[in-house]
N, C-alpha and C positions, 0 to 999 in steps of 0.2 A: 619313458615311452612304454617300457614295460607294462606296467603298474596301467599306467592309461588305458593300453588297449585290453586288461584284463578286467578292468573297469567294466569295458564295454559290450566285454563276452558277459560279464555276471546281469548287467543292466540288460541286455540284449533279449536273455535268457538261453544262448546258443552255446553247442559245447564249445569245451578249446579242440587248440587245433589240434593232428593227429600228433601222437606222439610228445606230448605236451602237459607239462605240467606248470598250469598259470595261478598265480598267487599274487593276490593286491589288498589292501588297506581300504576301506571304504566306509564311508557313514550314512547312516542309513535310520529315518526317522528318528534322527536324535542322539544318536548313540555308533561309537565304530567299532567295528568289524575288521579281522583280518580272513579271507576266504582262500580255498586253494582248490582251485578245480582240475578236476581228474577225465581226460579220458579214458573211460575204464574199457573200454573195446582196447586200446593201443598199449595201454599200460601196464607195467607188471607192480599189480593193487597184492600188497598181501599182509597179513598178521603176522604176529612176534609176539613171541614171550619169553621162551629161554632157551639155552645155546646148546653146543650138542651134546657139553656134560649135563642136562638139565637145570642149570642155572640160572634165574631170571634176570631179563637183559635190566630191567630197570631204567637206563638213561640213555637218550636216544645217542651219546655218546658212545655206549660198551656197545650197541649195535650197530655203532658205522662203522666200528673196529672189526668187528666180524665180518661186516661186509665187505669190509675191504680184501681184507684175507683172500676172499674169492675174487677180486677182480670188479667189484662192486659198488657203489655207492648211494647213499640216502636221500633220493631227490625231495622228498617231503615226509614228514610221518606226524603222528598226533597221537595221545591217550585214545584209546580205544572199546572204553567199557567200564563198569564198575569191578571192584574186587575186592578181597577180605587183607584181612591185615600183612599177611604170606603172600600178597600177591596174584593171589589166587583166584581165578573169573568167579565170579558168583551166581553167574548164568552161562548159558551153553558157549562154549569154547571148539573151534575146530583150528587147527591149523595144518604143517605138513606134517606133525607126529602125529596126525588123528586127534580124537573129539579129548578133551582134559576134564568138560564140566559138563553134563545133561543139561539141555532144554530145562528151564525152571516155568509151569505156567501157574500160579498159585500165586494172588496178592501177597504182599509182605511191607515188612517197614522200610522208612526210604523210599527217597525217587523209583528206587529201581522195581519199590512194589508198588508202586503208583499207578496200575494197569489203565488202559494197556499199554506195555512197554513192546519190544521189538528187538527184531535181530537184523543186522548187516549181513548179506549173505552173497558171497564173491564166487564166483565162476568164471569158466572160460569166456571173456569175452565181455562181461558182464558184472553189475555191484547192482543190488535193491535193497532197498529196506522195506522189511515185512512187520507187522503187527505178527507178535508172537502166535496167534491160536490160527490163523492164516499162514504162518508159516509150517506149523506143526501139522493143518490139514494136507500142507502143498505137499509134502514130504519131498522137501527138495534134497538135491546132494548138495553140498556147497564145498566148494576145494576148501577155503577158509570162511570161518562166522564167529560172529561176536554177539551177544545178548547183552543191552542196555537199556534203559528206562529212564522217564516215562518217552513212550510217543513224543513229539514235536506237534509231524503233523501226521495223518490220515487221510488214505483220499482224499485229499485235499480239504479236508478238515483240522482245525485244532484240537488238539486234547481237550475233550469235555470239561477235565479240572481246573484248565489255566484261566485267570480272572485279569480281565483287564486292569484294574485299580490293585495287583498283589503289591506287598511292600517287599516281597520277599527278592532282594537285588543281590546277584552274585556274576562273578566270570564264569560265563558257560560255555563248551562246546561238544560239537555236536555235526552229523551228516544226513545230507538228501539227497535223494538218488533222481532220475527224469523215469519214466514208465517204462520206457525202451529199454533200462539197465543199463546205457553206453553214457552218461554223465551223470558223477558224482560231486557233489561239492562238499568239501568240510569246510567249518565254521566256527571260528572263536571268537568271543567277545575281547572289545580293546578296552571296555570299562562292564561297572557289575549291571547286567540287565534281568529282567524278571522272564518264568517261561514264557509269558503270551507278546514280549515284545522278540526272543530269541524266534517263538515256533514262527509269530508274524517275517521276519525273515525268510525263513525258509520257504513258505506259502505265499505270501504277495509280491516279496521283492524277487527272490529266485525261479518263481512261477515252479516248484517241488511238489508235486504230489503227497510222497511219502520223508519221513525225515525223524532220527532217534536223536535222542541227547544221550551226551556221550558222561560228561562230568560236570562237576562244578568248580572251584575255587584248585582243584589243583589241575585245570586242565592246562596244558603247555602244546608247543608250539614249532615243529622243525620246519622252517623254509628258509634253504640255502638263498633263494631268492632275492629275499627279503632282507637278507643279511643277521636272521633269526634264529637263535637253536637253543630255546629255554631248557634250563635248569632245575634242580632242587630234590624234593623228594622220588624216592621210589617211586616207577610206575608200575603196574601191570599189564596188562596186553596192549600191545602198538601197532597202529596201523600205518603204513608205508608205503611207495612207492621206490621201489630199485632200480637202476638205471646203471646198465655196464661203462665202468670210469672211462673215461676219453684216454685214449693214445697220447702217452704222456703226461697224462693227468695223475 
């Protein structure tokens, strides 16, 4: 029943409910999808990278251990960005130690210089995603942000570059936000899909305005939900939702 009625919120295009973090399975032109929507008005949305010796969390493992510590637990989280071999963002980084990586706005190799890319930019109350030289004009504060590439979608546009006939097929994921900033959806592919079938998600099925790609081939997956908490290599920055452990829990 779960699953069902999260279904129906992603179909719907309506957020979840308050306080709420709903995650389902779905196939969608061909191809599935596992999504997890966020009230980001209700929710404590944040970034991760490394712990308070400075060490990077890596596996969404070492971070529920931390979290726990405090009385805390990992209601969902996901890769959240590209980054260098150290783990490193490779674009603007903020979180609760402050900013670790500048705003990058200058093409480069890779997706991630695939312009235009964009930033995830989390506030009180609120998640959007910006095209990077809009975000740099807004000069927003953001408690936490993440820079990743390319674009998805844009006002409700696709990336100019994405070709519908690409052969170019991998596991992506990736987030879009509604206009208002109170519902965010992330987005993983359950097989490899090309950008204009992923960004097509984001834009016709979730009815998304805005929406960045997050990864490819190593993007992974925490929903306790779901009964899901991939593995494998190193990550770099994580995005999260926290949620204080249940009495007895």
């Amino acid at each position: 029943m779960i699953r069902k009625a999260a279904f129906l919120l992603a179909a719907l295009g309506t957020a979840p409910a308050a306080g709420a973090v709903e995650c389902s399975d779905i196939a969608y032109e061909g191809s599935r999808y596992t999504l997890c929507q966020i009230n980001a008005a209700k929710e404590q949305l944040r970034l991760f990278l490394r712990d308070g010796e400075g060490q990077v969390y890596g596996h969404f493992s070492t971070l529920e251990e931390t979290l726990a510590e405090d009385g805390k637990t990992l209601a969902f989280a996901t890769n959240a960005g590209m980054y260098h071999s150290d783990r490193s963002p490779v674009g603007l980084y903020v979180d609760e130690d402050g900013e670790e990586m500048r705003l990058v706005t200058n093409a480069g190799p890779g997706n991630f210089g695939l312009l235009p890319n964009g930033v995830l930019c989390i506030r009180e109350g609120r998640a959007d995603v910006f095209e990077t030289l809009a975000f740099e004009q807004a000069q927003l504060g953001c408690t936490y942000a993440t820079q990743s590439g390319p674009m998805l979608v844009i006002d409700g546009e696709l990336h100019p570059r994405f070709l519908p006939d690409s052969d170019s097929y991998y596991i992506r994921n990736g987030v879009g936000t509604s206009a208002d900033g109170t519902r965010a959806v992330f987005a993983i592919s359950r097989n490899a899909v090309t950008f204009h079938q992923f960004g097509s998600l984001f834009r016709d099925h979730l009815k998304l305005p805005n929406a960045l790609y997050f990864d490819g081939n190593i993007s992974r997956l925490h929903a306790p939900e779901l009964g899901r908490s991939d593995a494998g290599f190193m990550m770099g920055p994580i995005v999260g939702v926290v949620e204080d452990t249940p009495a007895g829990g």
